[in-house]
N, C-alpha and C positions, 0 to 999 in steps of 0.2 A: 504494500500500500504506500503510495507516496502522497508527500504532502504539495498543495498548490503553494509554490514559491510569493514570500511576502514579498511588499513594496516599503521604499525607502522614500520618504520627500520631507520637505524641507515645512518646518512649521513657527521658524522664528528664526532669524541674525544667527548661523552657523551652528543651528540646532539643527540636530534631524528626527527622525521618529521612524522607528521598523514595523510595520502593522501587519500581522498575519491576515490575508486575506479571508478566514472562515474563522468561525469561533470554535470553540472545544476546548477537552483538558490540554494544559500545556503547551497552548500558543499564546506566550507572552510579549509585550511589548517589549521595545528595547530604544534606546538612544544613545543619538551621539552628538556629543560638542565637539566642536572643531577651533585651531586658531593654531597661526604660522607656525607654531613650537611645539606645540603636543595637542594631543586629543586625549577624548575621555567616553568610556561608555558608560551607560546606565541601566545595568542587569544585559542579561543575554539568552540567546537561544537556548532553545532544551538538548539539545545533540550536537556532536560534531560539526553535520553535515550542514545544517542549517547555520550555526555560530561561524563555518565557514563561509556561506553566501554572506552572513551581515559583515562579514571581518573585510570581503572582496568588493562589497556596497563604500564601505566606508571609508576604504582606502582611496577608490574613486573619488573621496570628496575631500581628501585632505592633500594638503601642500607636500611638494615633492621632500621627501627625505623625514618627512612625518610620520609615524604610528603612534596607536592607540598604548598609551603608556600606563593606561589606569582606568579600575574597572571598581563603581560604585554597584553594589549589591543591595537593591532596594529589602530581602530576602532572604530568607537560606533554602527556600521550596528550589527544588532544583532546575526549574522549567527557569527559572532568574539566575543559577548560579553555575550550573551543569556545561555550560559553554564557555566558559572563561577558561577553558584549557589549550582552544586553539591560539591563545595570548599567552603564552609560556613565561615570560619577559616582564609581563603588567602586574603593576600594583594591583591588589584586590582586597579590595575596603568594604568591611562591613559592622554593622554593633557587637559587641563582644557578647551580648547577650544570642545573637544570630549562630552562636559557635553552638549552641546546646541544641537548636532547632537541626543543626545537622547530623549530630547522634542521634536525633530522635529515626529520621528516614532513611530507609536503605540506602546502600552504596548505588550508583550506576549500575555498574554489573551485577551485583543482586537484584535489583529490580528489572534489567534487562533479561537475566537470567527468570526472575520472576513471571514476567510477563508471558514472556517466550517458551518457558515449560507449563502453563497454567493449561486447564482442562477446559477448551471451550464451551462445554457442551451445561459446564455448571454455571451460575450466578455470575460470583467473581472472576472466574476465567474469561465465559465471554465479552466481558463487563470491561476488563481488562485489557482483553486482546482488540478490541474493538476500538476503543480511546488511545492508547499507548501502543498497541502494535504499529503505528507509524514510527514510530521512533528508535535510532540504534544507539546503546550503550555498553556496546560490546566489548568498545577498546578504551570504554571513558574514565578515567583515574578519577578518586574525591578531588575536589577544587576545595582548597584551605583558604580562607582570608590569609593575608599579610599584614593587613593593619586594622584595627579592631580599634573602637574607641564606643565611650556612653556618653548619651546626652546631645552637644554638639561637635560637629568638625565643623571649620572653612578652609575651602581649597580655591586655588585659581587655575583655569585652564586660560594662558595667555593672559590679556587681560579682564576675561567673566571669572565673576565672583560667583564660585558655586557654596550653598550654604546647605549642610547637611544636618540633617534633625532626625534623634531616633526618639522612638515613640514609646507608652506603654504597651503589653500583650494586647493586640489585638488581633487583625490575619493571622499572625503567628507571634509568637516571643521572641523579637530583637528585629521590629519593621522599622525600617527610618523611609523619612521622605528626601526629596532632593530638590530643592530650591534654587532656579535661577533668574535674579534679581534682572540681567537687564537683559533676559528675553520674556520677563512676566510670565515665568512657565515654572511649574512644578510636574516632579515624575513622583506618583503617588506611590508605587508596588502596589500590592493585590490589599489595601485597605479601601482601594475604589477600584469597580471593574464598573467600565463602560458602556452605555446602553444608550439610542438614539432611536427614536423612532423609524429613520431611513437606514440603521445601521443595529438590528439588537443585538445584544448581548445575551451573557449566558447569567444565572442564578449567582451570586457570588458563594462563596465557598469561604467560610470560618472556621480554622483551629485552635485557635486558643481562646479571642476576647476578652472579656465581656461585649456585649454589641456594644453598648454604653462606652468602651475603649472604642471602637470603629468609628463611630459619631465624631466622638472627641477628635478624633485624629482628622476628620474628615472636616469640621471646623476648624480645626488647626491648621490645613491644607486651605482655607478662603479667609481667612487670617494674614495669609502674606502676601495678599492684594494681587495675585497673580490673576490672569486672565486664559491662561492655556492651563490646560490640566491631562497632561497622559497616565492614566489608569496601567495598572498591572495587566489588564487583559480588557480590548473592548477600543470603540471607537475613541479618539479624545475626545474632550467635553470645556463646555463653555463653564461659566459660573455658575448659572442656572442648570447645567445636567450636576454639578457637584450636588447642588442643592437637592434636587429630584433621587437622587440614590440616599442621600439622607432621611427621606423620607420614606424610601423601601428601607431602609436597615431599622426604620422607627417600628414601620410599622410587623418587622418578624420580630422585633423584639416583644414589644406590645403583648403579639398573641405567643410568644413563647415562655413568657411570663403566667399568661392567663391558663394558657394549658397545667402549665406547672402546677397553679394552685389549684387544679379542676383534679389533680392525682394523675391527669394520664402520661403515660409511659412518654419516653423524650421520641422512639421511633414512630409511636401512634400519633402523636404531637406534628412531628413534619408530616405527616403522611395529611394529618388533617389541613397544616396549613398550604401544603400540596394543591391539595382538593379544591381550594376555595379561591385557586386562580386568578388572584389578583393582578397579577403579570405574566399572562400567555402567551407575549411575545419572545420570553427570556427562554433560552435553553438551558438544559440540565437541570430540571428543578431536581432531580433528584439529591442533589449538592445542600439543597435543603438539610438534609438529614444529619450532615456534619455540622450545620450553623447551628438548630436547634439544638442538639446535642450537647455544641459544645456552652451555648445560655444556659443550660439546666445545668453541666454541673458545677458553674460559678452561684446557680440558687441553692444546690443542696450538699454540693461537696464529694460528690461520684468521682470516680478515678479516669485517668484520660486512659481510654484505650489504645490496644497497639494498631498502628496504623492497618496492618491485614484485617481485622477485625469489624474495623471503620470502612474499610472499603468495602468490605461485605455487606452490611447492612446498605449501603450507597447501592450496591449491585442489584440484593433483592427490591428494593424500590424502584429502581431503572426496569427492573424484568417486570414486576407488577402494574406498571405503567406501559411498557410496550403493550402486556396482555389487555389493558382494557382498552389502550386504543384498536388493536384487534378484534375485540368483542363490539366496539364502537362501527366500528365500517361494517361490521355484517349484520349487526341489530336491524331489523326494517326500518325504516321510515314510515313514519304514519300516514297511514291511507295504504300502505304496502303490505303486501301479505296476511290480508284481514281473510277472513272465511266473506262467501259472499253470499249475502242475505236470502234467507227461506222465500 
């Protein structure tokens, strides 16, 4: 299976933006700043093969005798970190807190291994193979940060001042964002994913939180008066798309609260808020199932499960949902297949 090759263009003064043409797991954004002396990325492809097209994108746009000398890790999900290998040479910067979110998930090659021996025929396997089996991490070594810091960094690429801010657990434990002042842009990581009416997105997906941290973070990203905003995955977005995913992360928190206190279980919880459809446009709702999840156990204090575990319960809801859309198309339509009157 291959992937439809993303586009590169220019979205501010020697900014660029890498946008995966289709949404799904593990098509992440990426950036690049550019200036006569050095360049800088902003997270990176999931595989080699793809971290190679953006490495050969970006070279194109940079001055001769330039490369990418440093690599900001909005993350440590590997779809943001996992390419940073084809940069052998480049600094890679990330929260020191970002160091324990990488023990937490497989190696590459475990999970290529994973994927690739998995049984399609079950949940997780096909679940698995279906999402990830585009991807190779066959020959992918761990990507270690180089420099680690809490709180804030500033850096300059030439002369832009890039301003780095990490945040508390939200998407995950050790997200920062990436601020730059004078292209009025910020690069969120996966505390915002993308979503436009002529462009939608997919369900965002939460492992640590509290949503209540996503919010926060997400004010704190229109806080620094920027006007561009590149999401972890998804179209970019104006000031007002910041604001409109604020208001979807209000409202699963909302009802992943009320479910709590109603007693029902965190899986019957997303499944209900599944159900009730609020945004049919977005894909993956089954991704649902890791945000509610992971809201219930900051209200009761439940233990974080191991990621196999997680994605299994993700897989059975993926499979329950194909099945009813299948039960959906063959239901009659009314006026259809009635007995006809005596």
């Amino acid at each position: 299976m291959t992937i439809s090759r993303a586009n590169v263009s220019a979205i501010a003064e020697d900014l660029y933006v890498w946008l995966p043409p289709k949404r799904g797991w593990g098509l992440a954004n990426c950036g690049l700043l550019a200036s006569p002396r050095t360049a800088l990325w902003i997270d990176t492809p999931y595989d080699p093969s793809l971290a190679a097209e953006f490495l050969a994108e970006s070279r194109q746009r940079l001055a001769a005798g330039v490369d990418v000398d440093r690599v900001i890790v909005t993350h440590a999900n590997g779809d943001h970190l996992w390419g940073a290998g084809v940069l052998p040479d480049a600094e890679v910067i990330s929260t020191r807190e970002a160091l324990e979110h990488i023990h937490y998930e497989p190696t590459p090659k475990q999970q290529h291994a994973l994927v690739a021996g998995s049984d399609p025929a079950s949940p997780l396997g096909g679940y698995l193979q279906r999402h990830f089996g585009q991807f190779d991490w066959s020959d992918t070594e761990p990507v270690q940060p180089h420099t680690v810091f809490h709180g804030e960094l500033e850096l300059r690429v030439g002369d832009y001042p890039v301003q780095v801010t990490g945040l508390a657990a939200a998407h995950t434990g050790g997200d920062l964002i990436v601020h730059l002042p004078r292209q009025r842009a910020v690069f969120t990581g996966d505390v915002i994913f993308g979503s436009t009416p002529e462009h939608p997105g997919d369900h965002p997906v939460h492992w640590a939180g509290p949503l209540e941290n996503v919010i926060a973070a997400c004010e704190q990203v229109l806080a620094t008066g920027a006007e561009i905003f590149v999401p972890g995955h998804g179209p970019v977005l104006d000031r007002a798309g910041v604001r409109e995913h604020i208001a979807y992360l209000a409202y699963v928190r909302e009802r992943a609260h009320a479910l709590h206190a109603a007693g029902i279980p965190a899986l019957d919880g997303a499944r209900r808020v599944i159900a009730e459809q609020r945004h049919p446009e977005l894909g993956l709702p089954e991704r649902l199932v890791l945000t509610v999840a992971a809201e219930y156990r900051h209200l009761d204090g439940s233990e974080v499960p191991n990621v196999l575990e997680a994605m299994g319960q993700v897989a059975l809801v993926a499979r329950e949902l194909d099945e009813d859309a299948v039960r959906a198309a063959l239901r009659p339509r009314s006026g259809e297949g009635a007995p006809a009157s005596a």
